[in-house]
C-alpha positions in Angstrom: 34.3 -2.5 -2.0 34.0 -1.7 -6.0 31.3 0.1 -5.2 32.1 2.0 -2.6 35.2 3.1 -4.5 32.9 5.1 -6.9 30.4 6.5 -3.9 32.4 7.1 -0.7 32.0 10.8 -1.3 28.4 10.2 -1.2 28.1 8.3 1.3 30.3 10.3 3.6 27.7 13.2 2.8 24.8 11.0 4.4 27.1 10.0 7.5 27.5 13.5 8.6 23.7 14.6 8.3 23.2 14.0 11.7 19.0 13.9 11.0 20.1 9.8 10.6 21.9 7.6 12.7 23.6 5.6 10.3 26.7 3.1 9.6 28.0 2.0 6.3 30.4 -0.9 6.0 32.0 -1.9 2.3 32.5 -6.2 1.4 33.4 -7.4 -1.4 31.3 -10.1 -2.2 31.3 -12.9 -5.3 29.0 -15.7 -5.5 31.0 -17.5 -3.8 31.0 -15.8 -0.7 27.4 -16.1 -0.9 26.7 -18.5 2.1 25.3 -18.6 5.7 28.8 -17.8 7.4 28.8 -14.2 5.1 25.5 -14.3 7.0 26.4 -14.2 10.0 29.2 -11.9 9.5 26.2 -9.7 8.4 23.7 -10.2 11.4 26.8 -9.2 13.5 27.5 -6.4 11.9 24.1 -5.3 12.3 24.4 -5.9 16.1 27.3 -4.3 16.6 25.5 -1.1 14.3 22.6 -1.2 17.3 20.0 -1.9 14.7 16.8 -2.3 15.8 13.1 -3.4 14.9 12.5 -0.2 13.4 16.4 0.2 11.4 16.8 -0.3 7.9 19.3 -1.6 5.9 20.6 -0.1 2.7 22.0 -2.5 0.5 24.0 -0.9 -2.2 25.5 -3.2 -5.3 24.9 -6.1 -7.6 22.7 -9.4 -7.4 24.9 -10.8 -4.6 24.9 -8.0 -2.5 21.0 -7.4 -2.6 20.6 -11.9 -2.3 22.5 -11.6 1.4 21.3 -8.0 2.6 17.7 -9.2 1.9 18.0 -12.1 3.7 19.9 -10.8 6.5 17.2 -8.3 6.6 14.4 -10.8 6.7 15.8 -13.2 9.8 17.3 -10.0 12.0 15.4 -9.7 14.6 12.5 -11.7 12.2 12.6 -9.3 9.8 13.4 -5.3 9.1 13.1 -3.7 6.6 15.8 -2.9 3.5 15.8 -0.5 0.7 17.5 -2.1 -3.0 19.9 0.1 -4.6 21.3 -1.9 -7.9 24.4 -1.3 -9.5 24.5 -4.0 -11.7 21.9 -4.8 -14.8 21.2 -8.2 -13.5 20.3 -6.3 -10.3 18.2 -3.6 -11.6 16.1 -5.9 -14.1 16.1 -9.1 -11.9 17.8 -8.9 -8.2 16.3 -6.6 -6.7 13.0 -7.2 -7.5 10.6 -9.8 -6.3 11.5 -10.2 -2.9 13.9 -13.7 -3.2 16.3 -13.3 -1.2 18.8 -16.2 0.2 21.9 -17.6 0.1 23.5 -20.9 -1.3 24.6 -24.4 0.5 27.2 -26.4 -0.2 24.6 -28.5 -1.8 23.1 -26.1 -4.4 22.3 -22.7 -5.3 19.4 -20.6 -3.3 18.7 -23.4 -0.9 17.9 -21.3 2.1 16.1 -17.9 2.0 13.2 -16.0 2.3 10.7 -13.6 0.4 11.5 -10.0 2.0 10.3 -7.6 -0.5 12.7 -4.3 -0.4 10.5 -1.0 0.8 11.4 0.8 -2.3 13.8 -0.3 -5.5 16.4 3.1 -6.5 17.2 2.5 -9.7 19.9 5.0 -11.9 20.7 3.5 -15.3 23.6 5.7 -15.4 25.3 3.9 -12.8 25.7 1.3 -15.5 28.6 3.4 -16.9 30.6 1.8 -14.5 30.0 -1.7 -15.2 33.0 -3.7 -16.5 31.6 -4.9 -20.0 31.1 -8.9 -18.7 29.4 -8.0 -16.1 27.4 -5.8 -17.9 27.0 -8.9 -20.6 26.0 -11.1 -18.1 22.8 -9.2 -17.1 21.9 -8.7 -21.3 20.9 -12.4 -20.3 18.0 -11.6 -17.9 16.8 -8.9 -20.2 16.7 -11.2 -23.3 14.7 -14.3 -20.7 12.5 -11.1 -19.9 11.8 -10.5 -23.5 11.1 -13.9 -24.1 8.7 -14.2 -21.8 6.8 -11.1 -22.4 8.2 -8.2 -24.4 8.9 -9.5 -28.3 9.7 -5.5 -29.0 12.5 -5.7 -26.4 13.6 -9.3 -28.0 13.7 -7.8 -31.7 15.9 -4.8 -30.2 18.0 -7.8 -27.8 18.7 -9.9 -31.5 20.7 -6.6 -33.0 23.0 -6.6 -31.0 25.4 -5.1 -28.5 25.5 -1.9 -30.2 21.7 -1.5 -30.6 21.1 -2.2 -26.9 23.6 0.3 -25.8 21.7 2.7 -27.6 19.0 3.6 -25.1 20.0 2.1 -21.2 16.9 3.5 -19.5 14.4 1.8 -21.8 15.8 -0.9 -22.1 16.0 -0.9 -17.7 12.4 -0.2 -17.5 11.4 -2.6 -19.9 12.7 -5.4 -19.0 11.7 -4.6 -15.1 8.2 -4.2 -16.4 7.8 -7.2 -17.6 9.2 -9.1 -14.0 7.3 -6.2 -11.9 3.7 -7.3 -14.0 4.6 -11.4 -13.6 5.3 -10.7 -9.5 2.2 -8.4 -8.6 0.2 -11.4 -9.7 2.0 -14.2 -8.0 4.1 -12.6 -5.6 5.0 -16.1 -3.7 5.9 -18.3 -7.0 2.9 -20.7 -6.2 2.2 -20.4 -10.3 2.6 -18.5 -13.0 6.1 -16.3 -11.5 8.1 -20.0 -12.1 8.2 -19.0 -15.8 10.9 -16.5 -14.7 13.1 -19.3 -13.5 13.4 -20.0 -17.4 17.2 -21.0 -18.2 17.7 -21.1 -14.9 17.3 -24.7 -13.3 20.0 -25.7 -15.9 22.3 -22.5 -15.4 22.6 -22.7 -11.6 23.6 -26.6 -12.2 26.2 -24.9 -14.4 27.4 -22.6 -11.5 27.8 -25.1 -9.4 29.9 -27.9 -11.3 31.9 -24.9 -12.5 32.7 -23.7 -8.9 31.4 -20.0 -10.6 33.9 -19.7 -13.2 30.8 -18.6 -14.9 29.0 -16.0 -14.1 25.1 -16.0 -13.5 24.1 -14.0 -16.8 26.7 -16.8 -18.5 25.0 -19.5 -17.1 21.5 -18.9 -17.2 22.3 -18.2 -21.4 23.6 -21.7 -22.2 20.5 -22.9 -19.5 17.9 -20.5 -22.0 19.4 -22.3 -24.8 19.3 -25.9 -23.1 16.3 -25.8 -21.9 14.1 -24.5 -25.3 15.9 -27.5 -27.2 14.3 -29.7 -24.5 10.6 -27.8 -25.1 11.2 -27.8 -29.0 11.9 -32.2 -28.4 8.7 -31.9 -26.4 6.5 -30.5 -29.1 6.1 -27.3 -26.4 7.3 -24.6 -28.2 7.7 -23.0 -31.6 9.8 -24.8 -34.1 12.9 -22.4 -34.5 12.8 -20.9 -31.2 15.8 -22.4 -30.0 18.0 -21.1 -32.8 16.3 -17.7 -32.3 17.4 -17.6 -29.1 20.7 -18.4 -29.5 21.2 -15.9 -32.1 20.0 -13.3 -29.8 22.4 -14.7 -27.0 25.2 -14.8 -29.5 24.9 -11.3 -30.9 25.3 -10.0 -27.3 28.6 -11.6 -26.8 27.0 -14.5 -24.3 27.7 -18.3 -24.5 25.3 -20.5 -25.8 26.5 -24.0 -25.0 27.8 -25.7 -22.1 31.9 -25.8 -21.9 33.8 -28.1 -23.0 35.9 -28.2 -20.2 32.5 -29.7 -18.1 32.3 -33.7 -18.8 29.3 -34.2 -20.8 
């Protein structure tokens, strides 16, 4: 529903071209909505739209809203296909690409799901004008684990700070995508080398969890980034240092770095 406050007028354009049969509908979705009764509420939704085999689905929004269209889109009618239109950061950088799609159990994070790879990723950096700045904070955190992984030009921009990062959004997009997009093509099922973008995250979706979402994803995958390259530098299996670099980065954008203190150690 946020987002549709900022593009009804658009999408009241598309409904009356009558070379489309379409429907729109407009939910507002958190993470925690993000389970297999939202689901459903989807798939009948889609019934009641007449979609067939041959529709697809349009899924307009942040990380949550592309997780559930996806899936939806994978398991309707086993499997049509659904075009990614981001909104957020963590969306454009990390969402929406790859093909995960899912949603969570009351038992943990991601549980259930499906690789449905989108027919084509729409991505406008200026639609990050309307990001509230947390939200816009949160995703910083995906493009910083990017750079880690494979972009130390993007990392060395990402450790200046918030105002050298606003400086130039569609670079900084692309870059960051780049470096997911190149990981993906080679393992597009995560049966190796694609796990290394899951960095910060086996600790941060703990974190979600016991927190009941107070944190956002981009919150908790930071302190998880910082968690878990303390663990590889007590290993011997990274860098000395590369922890506290890390954290400085993380810092310098305005994201936490350690775990609450509200959470019982």
């Amino acid at each position: 529903r946020i987002t549709a406050k900022f593009y009804n007028q658009r999408i009241s354009e598309y409904k009356s071209d009558n070379r489309f049969k379409n429907r729109h509908r407009a939910w507002y979705w958190a993470e925690i909505h993000k389970n297999m009764i939202t689901i459903s509420q989807i798939w009948n939704t889609f019934l009641e739209a007449g979609l067939e085999r041959g529709s697809s689905v349009v899924a307009l929004g942040g990380g949550v809203v592309n997780d559930l269209a996806g899936f939806a889109a994978a398991t309707y009618m086993r499997g049509i296909a659904w075009v990614a239109l981001p909104t957020s950061l963590l969306a454009m950088v990390d969402a929406s690409l790859g093909g995960k799609t899912g949603a969570d159990l009351e038992q943990g994070k991601n549980l259930v799901g499906a690789f449905h790879s989108p027919r084509m990723v729409l991505v406008d950096p200026n639609l990050l004008e309307t990001l509230p700045e947390k939200e816009f904070r949160g995703g910083l955190a995906e493009v910083v684990k990017h750079a880690v992984i494979d972009d130390e030009e993007l990392f060395e921009r990402c450790s200046q700070g918030w105002q050298e990062v606003q400086s130039d959004w569609p670079n900084l997009v692309s870059r960051a995508m780049a470096v997911k997009i190149k990981i993906i093509e080679k393992d597009p099922f995560e049966k190796h080398q694609r796990a290394v973008l899951n960095f910060g995250h086996t600790i941060g979706h703990a974190l979600e969890k016991v927190t009941k979402f107070s944190l956002s994803h981009g919150e908790a995958v930071s302190i998880g980034m910082v968690a878990e390259t303390r663990l590889a530098q007590l290993a011997h299996i990274t860098v000395p240092g590369m922890s506290a670099k890390i954290e400085n980065t993380l810092s310098e954008l305005g994201l936490p770095t350690e775990i609450p203190d509200t959470l019982d150690r």
